[in-house]
C-alpha positions as CSV (number, residue, x, y, z in Angstrom):
1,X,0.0,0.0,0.0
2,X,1.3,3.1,-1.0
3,X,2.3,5.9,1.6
4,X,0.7,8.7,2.4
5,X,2.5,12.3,1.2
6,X,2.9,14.9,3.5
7,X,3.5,18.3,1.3
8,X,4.4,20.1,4.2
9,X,7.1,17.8,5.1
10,X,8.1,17.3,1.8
11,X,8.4,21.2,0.9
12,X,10.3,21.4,4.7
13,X,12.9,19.0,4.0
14,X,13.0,20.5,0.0
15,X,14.0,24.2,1.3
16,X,16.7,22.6,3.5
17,X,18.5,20.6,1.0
18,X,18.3,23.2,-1.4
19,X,19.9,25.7,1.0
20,X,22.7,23.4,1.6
21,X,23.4,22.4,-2.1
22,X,23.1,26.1,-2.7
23,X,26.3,27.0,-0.6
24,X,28.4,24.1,-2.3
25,X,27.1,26.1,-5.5
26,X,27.9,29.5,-4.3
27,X,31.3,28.4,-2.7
28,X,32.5,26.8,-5.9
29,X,31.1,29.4,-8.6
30,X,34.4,31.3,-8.8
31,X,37.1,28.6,-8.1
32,X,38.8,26.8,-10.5
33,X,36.6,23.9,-12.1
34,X,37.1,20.3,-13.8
35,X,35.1,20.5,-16.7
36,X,33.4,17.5,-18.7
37,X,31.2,17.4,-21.8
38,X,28.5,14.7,-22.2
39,X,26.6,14.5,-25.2
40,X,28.2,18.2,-27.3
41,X,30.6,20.6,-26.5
42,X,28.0,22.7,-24.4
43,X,26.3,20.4,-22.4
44,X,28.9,20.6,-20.0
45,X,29.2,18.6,-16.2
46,X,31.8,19.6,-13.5
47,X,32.3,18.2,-9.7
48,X,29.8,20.1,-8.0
49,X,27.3,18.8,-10.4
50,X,27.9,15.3,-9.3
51,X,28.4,16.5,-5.7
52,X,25.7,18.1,-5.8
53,X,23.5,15.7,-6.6
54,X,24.9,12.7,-4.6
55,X,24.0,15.2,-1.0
56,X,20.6,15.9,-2.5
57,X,20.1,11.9,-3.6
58,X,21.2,11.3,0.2
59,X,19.1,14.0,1.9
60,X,15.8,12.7,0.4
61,X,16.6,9.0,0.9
62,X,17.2,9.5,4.0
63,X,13.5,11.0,4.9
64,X,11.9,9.4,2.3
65,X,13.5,6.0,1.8
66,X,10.2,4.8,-0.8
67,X,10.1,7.9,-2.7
68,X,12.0,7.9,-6.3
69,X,14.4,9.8,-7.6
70,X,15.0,11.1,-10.9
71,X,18.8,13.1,-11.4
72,X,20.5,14.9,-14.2
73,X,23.9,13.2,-13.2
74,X,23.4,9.6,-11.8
75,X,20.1,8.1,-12.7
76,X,17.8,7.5,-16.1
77,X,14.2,9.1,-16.4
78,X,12.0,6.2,-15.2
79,X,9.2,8.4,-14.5
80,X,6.3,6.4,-12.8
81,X,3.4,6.9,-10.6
82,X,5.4,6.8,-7.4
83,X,6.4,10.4,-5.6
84,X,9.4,11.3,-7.3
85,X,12.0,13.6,-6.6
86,X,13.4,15.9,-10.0
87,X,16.6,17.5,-9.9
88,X,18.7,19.2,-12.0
89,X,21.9,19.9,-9.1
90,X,23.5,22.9,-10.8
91,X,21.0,24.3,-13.6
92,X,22.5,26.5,-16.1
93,X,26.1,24.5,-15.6
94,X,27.6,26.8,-18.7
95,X,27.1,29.9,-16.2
96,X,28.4,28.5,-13.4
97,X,31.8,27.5,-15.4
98,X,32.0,30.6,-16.5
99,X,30.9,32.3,-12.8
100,X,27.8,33.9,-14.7
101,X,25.6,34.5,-11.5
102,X,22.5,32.8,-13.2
103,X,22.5,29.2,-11.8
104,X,20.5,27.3,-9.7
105,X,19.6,23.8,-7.8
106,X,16.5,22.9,-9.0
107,X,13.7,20.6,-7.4
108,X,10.8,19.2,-8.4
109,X,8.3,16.7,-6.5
110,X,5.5,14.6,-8.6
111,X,2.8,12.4,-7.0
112,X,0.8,10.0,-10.3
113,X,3.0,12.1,-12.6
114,X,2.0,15.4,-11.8
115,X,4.2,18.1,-10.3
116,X,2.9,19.1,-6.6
117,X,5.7,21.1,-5.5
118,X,9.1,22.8,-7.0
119,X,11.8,24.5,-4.6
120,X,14.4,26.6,-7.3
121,X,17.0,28.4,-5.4
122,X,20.1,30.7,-7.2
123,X,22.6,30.6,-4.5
124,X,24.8,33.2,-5.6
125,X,21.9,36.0,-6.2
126,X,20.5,34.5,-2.6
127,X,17.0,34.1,-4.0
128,X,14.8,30.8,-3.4
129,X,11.3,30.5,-5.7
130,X,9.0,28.0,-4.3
131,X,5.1,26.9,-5.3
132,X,3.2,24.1,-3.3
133,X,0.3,23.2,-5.8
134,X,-2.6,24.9,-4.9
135,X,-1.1,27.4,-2.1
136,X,0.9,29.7,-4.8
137,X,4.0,31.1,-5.7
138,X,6.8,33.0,-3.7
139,X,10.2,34.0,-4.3
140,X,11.9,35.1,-0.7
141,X,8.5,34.7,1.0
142,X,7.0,37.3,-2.0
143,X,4.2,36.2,-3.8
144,X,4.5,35.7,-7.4
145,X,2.3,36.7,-10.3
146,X,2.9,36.7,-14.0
147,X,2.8,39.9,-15.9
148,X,-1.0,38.9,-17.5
149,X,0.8,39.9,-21.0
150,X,-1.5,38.4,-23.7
151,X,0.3,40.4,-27.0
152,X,2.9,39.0,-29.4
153,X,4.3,42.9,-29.8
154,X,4.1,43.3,-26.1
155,X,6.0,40.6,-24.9
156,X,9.7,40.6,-23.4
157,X,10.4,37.0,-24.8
158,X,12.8,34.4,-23.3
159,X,14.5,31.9,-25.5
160,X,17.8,29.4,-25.6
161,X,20.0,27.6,-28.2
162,X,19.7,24.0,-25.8
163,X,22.0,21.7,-26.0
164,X,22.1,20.1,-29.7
165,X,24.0,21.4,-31.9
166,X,22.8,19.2,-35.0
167,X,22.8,21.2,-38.2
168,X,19.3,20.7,-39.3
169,X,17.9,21.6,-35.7
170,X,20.1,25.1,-34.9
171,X,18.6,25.9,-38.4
172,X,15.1,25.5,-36.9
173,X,16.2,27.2,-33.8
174,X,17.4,30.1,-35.6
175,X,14.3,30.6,-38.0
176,X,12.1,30.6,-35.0
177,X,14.5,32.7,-33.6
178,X,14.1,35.4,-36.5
179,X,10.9,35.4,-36.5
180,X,10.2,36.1,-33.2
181,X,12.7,38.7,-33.4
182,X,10.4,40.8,-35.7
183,X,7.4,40.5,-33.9
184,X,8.4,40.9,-30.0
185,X,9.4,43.6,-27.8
186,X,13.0,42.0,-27.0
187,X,14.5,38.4,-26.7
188,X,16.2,37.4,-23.7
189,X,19.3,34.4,-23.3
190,X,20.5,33.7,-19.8
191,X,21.7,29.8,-19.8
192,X,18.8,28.4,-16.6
193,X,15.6,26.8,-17.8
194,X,14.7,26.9,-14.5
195,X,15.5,30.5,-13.7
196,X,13.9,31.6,-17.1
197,X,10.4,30.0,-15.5
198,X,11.0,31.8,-12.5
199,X,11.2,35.1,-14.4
200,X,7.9,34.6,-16.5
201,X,6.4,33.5,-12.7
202,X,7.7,37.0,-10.9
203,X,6.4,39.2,-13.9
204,X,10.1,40.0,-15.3
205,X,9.7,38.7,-18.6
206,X,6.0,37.6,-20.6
207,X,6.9,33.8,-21.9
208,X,9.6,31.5,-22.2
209,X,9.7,28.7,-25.0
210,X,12.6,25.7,-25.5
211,X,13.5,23.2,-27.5
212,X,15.8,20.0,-26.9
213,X,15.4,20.1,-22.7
214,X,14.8,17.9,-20.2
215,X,13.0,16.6,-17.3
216,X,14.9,18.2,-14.6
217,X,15.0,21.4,-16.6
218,X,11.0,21.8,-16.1
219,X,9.8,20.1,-14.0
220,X,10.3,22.7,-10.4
221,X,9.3,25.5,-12.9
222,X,6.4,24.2,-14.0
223,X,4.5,24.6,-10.7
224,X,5.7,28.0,-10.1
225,X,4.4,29.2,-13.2
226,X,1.4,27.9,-12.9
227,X,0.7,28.6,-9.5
228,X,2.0,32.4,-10.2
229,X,-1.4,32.1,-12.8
230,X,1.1,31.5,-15.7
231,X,0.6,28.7,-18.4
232,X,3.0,25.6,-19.3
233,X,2.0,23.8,-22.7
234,X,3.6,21.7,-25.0
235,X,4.7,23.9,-27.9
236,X,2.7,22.3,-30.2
237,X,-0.4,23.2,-27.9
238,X,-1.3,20.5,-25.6
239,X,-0.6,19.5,-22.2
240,X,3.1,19.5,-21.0
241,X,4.8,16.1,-20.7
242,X,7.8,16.3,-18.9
243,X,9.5,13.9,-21.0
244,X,9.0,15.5,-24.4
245,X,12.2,17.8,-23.8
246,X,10.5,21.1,-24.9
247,X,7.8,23.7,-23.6
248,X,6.2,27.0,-23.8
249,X,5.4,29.2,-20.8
250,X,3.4,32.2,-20.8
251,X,2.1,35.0,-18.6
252,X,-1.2,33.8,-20.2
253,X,-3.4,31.4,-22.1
254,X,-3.6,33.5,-25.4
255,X,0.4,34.4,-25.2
256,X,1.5,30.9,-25.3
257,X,-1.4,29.5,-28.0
258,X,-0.2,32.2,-30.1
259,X,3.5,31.4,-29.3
260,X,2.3,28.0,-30.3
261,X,1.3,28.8,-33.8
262,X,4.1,31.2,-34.7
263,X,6.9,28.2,-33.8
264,X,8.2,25.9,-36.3
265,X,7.8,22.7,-33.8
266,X,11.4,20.5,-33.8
267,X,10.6,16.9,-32.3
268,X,13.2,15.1,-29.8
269,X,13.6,11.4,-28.6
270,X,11.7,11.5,-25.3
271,X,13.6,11.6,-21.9
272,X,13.8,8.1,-20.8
């Protein structure tokens, strides 16, 4: 029989691992670093990413010995029903190389496959976003809220490269690129998935949109959008899946359906 999920718990012991991995972060941003690649020359890994993910693995174990875990360094996406942990240890790991102050430890917590809680915290700006599902969003005990933007020529758009550096997919990434260019206020690049939710969730920028992510990438941000009165789709227009390595977010409904038909749509293998 399954066990009962205590939120409050959950989101207690969330904060308090996330504070600790954020000093490792913040205490290793501008020291030398031993740099890996793993699947291109910008998806990069470095100690703390591993170290920072083995203390969080540990931490929840330890209170929550049946809950699963899913992490960007150590384990595959086996994504089932069961509460289960999402972590991305050191999001943004091509800012933190480079001691760009725009990284973060990001957790997300899913009960029957849907996020219930996300705990983001950048260490080295000091600033922890947090949404339990249902009670709202808050980012240093502020509450959140999106900026309501529902025009294309009104928006203050946030956009990345990702990871893949195939060819054929930077050409789709740049056409969608251009053509957003000429039809929204600005476009914005800062290296964290989760950050870039967290901005669309305080009202900073209107919508986010990505192609060639991951789990760990969304899944924390997800709830804090939404529960800021944002909206996470799939690009294409439906529901998110958190395995289908790409997403819109949007300060509302109409922003991110007319996001969705302005994109060329690229297609990824599914996290797994």
């Amino acid at each position: 029989m399954a066990s009962i999920v205590d939120i409050d718990e959950c989101y207690n012991v969330a904060v308090k691992l996330a504070l600790e991995a954020g000093e490792i972060i913040r205490n290793a941003i501008y020291k030398t670093k031993k740099v890996e690649t793993k699947i291109s020359n910008v998806d990069l890994v470095t100690e703390t990413d591993k170290l920072v993910e083995e203390v969080l693995k540990k931490g929840f174990k330890a209170h929550f010995p049946d809950h699963s875990f899913i992490g960007e360094e150590t384990t595959g996406c086996d994504f089932t029903d069961a509460p289960t942990w999402i972590i991305d240890p050191v999001d943004g790991t091509m800012n933190f190389v480079h001691g760009f102050p725009y990284t973060a430890v990001s957790i997300g917590f899913t009960v029957k496959k849907n996020v219930v809680l996300g705990v983001i915290y950048n260490p080295v700006l000091d600033k922890i976003y947090s949404a339990i599902k249902g009670k709202g969003s808050f980012c240093n005990g502020k509450k959140l809220h999106v900026s309501g933007t529902t025009e294309l020529s009104s928006t203050l758009l946030i956009n990345e490269l990702g990871g893949c550096r195939d060819p054929e997919v930077m050409q789709q990434i740049f056409t969608n690129f251009t053509n957003m260019a000429l039809k929204v206020h600005g476009i914005r690049m800062m290296g964290s998935a989760a950050l870039n939710m967290c901005a669309v969730a305080s009202g900073h920028a209107d919508a986010y949109y990505e192609y060639s992510l991951h789990c760990w990438d969304m899944a924390a941000g997800k709830i804090i959008v939404e529960e800021a009165g944002g909206v996470v789709i799939d690009p294409e227009g439906g529901p998110l899946d958190l395995m289908s390595r790409r997403l819109i977010c949007a300060s509302s409904e109409e922003l991110a359906k007319t996001l969705s038909k302005e994109l060329k749509h690229i297609q990824f293998p599914r996290d797994q």
